[in-house]
Short mmCIF file of the C-alpha atoms (twelve columns), coordinates in Angstrom:
data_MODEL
# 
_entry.id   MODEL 
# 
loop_
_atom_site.group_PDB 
_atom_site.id 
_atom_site.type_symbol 
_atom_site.label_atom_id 
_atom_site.label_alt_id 
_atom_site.label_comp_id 
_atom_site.label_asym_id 
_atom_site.label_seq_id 
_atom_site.Cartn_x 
_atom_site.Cartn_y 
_atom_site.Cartn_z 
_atom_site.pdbx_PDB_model_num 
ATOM 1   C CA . UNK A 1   82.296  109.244 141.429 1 
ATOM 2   C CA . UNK A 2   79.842  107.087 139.453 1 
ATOM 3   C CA . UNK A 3   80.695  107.049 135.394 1 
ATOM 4   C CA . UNK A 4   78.230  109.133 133.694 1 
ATOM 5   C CA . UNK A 5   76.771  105.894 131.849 1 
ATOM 6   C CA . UNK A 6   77.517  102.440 132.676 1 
ATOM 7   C CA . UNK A 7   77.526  99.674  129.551 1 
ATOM 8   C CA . UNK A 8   75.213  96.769  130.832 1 
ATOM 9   C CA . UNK A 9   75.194  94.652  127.414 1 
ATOM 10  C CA . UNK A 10  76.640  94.866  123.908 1 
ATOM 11  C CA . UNK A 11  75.393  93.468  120.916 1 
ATOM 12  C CA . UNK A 12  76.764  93.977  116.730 1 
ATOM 13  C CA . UNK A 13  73.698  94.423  114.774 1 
ATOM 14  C CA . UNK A 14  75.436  94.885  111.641 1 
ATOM 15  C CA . UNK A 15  78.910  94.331  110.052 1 
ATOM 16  C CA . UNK A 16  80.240  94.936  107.095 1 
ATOM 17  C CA . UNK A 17  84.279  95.417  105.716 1 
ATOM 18  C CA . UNK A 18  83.961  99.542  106.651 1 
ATOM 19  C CA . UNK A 19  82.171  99.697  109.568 1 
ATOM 20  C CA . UNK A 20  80.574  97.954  112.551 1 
ATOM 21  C CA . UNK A 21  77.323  98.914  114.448 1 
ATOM 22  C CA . UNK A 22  76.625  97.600  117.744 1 
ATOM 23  C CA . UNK A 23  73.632  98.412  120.014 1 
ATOM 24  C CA . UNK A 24  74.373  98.834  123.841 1 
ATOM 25  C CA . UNK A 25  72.436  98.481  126.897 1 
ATOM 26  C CA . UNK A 26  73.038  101.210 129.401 1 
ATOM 27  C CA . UNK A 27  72.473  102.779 132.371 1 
ATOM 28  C CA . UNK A 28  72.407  106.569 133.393 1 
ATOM 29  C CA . UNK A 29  74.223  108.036 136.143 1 
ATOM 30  C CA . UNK A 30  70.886  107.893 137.948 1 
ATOM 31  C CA . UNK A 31  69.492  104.596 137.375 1 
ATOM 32  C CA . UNK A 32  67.532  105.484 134.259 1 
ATOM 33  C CA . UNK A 33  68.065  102.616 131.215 1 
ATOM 34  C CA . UNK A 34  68.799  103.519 127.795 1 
ATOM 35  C CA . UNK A 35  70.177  102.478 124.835 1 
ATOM 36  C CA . UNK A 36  73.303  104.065 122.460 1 
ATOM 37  C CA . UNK A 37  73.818  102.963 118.750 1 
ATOM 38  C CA . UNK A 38  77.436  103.041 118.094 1 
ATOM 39  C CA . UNK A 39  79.263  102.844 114.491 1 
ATOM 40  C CA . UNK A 40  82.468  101.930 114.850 1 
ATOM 41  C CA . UNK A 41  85.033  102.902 111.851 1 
ATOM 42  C CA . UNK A 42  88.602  102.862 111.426 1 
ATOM 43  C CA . UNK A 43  90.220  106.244 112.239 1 
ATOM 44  C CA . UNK A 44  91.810  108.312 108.996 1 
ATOM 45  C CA . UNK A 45  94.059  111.304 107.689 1 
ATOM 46  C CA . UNK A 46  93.079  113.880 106.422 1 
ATOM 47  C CA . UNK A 47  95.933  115.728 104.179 1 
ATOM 48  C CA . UNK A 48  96.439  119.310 103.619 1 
ATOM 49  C CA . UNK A 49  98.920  119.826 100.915 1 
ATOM 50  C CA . UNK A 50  100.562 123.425 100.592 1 
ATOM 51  C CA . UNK A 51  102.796 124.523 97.829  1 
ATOM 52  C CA . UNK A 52  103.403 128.257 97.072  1 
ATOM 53  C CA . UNK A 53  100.024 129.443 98.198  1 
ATOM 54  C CA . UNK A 54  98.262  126.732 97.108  1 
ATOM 55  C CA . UNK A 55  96.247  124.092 98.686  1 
ATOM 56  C CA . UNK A 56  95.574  120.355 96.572  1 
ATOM 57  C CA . UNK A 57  91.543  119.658 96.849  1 
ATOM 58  C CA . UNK A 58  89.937  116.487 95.503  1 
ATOM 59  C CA . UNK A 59  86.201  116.174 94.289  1 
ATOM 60  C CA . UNK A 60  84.910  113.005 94.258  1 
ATOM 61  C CA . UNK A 61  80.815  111.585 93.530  1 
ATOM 62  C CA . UNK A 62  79.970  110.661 97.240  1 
ATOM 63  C CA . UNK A 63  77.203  108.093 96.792  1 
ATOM 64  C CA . UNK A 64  75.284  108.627 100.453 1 
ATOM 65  C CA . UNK A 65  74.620  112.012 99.382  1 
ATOM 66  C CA . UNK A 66  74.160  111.973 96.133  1 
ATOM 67  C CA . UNK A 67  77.100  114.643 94.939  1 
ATOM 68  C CA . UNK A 68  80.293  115.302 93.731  1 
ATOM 69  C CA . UNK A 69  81.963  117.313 96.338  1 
ATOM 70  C CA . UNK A 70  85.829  119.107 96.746  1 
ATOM 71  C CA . UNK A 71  87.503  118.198 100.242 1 
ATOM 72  C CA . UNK A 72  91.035  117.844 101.024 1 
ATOM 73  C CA . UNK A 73  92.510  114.345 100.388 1 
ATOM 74  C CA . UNK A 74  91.932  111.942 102.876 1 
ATOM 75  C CA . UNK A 75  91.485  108.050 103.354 1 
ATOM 76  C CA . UNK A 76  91.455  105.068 105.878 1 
ATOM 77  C CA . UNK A 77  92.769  101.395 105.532 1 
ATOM 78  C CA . UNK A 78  90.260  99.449  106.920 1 
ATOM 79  C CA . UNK A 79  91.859  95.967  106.218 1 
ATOM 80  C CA . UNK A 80  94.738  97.307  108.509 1 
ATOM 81  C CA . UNK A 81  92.960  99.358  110.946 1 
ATOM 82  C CA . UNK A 82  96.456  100.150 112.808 1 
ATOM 83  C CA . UNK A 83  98.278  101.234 110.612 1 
ATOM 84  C CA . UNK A 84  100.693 104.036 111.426 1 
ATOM 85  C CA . UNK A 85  98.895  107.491 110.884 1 
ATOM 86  C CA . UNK A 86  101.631 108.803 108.926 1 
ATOM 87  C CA . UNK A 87  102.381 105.971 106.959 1 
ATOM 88  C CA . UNK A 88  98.767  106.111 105.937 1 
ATOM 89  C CA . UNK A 89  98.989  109.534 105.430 1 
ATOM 90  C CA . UNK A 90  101.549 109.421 102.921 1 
ATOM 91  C CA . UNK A 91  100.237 106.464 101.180 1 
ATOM 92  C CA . UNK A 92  96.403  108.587 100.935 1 
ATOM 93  C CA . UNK A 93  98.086  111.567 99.112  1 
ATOM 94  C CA . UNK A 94  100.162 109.718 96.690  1 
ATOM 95  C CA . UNK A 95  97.103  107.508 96.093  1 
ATOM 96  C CA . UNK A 96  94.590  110.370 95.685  1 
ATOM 97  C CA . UNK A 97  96.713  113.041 93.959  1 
ATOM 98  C CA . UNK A 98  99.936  111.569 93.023  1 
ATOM 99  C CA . UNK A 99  101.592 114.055 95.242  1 
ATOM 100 C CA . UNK A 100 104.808 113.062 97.950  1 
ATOM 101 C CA . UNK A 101 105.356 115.343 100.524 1 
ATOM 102 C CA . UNK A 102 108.738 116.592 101.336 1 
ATOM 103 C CA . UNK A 103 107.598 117.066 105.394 1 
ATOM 104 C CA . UNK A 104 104.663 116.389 107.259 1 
ATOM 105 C CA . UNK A 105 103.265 118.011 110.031 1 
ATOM 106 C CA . UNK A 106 100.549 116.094 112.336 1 
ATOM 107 C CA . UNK A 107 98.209  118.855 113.155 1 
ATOM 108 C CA . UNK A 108 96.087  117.242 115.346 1 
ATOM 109 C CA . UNK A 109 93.430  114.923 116.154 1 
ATOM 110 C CA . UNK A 110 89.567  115.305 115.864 1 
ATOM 111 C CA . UNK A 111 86.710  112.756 116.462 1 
ATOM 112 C CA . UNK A 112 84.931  112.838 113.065 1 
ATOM 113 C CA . UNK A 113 81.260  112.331 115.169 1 
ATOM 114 C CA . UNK A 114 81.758  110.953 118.379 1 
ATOM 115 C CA . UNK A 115 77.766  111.850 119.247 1 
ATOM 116 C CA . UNK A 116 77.419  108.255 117.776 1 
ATOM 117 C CA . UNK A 117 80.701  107.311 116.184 1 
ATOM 118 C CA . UNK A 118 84.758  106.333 117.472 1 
ATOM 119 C CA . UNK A 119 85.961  107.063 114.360 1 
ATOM 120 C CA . UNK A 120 88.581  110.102 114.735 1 
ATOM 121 C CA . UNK A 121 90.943  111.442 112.129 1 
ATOM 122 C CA . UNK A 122 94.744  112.784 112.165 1 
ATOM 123 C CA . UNK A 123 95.432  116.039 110.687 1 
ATOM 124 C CA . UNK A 124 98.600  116.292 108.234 1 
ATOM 125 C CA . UNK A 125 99.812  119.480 106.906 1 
ATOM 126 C CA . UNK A 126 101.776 118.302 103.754 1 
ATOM 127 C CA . UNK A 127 104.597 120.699 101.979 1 
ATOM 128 C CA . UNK A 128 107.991 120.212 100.024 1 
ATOM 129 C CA . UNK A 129 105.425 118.498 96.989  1 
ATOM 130 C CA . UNK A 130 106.742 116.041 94.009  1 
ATOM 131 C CA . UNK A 131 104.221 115.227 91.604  1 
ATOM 132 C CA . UNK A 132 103.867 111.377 90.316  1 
ATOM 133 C CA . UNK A 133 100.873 109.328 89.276  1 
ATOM 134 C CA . UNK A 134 98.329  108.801 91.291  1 
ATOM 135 C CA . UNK A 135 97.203  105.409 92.173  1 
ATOM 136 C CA . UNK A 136 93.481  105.162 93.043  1 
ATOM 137 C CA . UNK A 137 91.114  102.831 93.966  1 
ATOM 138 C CA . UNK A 138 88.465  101.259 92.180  1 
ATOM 139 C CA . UNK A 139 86.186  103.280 94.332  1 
ATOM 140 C CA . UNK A 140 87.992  106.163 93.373  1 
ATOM 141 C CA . UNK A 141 88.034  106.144 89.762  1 
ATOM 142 C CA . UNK A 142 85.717  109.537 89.250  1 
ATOM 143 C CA . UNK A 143 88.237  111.477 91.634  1 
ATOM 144 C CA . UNK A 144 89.576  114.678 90.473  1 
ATOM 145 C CA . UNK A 145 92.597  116.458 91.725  1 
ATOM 146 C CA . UNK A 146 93.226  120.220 91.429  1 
ATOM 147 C CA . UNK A 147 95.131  123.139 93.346  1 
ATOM 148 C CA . UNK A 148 93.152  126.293 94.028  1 
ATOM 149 C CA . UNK A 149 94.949  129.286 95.837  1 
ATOM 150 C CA . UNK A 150 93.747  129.484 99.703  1 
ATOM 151 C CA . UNK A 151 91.817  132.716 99.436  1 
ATOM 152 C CA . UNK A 152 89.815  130.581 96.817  1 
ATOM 153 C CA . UNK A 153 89.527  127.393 99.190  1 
ATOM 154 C CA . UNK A 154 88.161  129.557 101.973 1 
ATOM 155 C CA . UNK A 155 85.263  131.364 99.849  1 
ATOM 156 C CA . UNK A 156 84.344  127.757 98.918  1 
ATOM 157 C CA . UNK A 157 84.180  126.982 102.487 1 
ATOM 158 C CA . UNK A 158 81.979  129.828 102.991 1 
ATOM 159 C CA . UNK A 159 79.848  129.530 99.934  1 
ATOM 160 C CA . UNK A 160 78.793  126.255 100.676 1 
ATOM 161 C CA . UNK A 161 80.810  124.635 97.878  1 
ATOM 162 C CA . UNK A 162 83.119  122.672 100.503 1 
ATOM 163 C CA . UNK A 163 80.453  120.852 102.666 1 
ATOM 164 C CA . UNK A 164 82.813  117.855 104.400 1 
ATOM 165 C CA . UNK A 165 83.428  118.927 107.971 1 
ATOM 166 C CA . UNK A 166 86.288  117.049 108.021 1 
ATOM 167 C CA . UNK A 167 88.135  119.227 105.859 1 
ATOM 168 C CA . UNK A 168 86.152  122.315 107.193 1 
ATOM 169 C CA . UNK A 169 87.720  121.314 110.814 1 
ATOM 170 C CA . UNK A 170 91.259  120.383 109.258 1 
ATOM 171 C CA . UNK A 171 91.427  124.315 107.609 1 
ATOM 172 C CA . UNK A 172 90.395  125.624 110.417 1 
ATOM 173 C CA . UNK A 173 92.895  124.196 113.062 1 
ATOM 174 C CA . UNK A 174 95.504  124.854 110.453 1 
ATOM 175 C CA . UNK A 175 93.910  128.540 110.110 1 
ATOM 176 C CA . UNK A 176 94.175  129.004 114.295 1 
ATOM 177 C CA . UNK A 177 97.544  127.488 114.747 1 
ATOM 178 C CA . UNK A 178 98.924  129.597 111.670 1 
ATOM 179 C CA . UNK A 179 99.565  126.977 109.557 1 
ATOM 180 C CA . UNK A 180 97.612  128.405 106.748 1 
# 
């Protein structure tokens, strides 16, 4: 059988150290031509860190917006685009939070928007937490750290508060494989 859409040309219309954005030429199963925009990004973690009924949230001023929003830790290295998921992982918390995880648990794997993206994230459940400083980026300077107990984590996920559907999707495959 005939792939669904055949790539006829590629072209990068844009490039920058966090992303690239190519345009293809393509071709429907049934001749038809088209064209797909495709951002390509560096996959990340996203970290859920657990300790006696509570769950570590960041908020942090996301510029493309235009808000301050809570999500669960989470980060990509896109100098070293390879990197080991846990490795990066580990390195996110501690950076974000100033947390080290005792065990953690790869969840799973989601594509973050594959409609027009490859950029897909691993899901860590982190427990068995030390605190030590945190160590954040430039970029990161505004972050804030907190715990909040899950009940509360879920009414801001219903209330609107929580708006990053990474950490939406990351609860909620921790919620159906009783993780949380």
């Amino acid at each position: 059988m005939p792939p669904d859409i055949k790539t006829l040309s590629s072209r990068i219309v844009y490039e920058n150290r966090w992303m690239r954005v190519r345009e293809d030429a393509i071709e429907r199963r049934d001749g038809a031509p088209g064209i797909y925009g495709v951002v390509e990004k560096a996959d990340f973690a996203v970290i859920a860190p657990v300790d006696n009924g509570m769950i570590h949230l960041v908020e942090q001023y996301r510029y493309p917006v235009q808000g301050r929003y809570w999500e669960l830790p989470q980060g990509s290295w896109e100098e070293a685009p390879g990197t080991d998921p846990l490795a990066l992982a580990r390195a996110e918390l501690r950076e974000e939070t100033g947390l080290a995880a005792e065990t953690m648990l790869h969840a799973g794997y989601l594509f973050e928007c594959y409609g027009y993206s490859t950029q897909g994230f691993h899901i860590y459940l982190a427990q068995g937490l030390r605190l030590g400083e945190a160590d954040r980026e430039q970029s990161e300077q505004d972050m804030v750290s907190r715990a909040f107990s899950l009940e509360e984590v879920l009414a801001m996920v219903l209330n609107g508060t929580i708006k990053d559907a990474a950490t939406v999707a990351a609860l909620g495959l921790l919620r159906l494989k009783g993780l949380l």
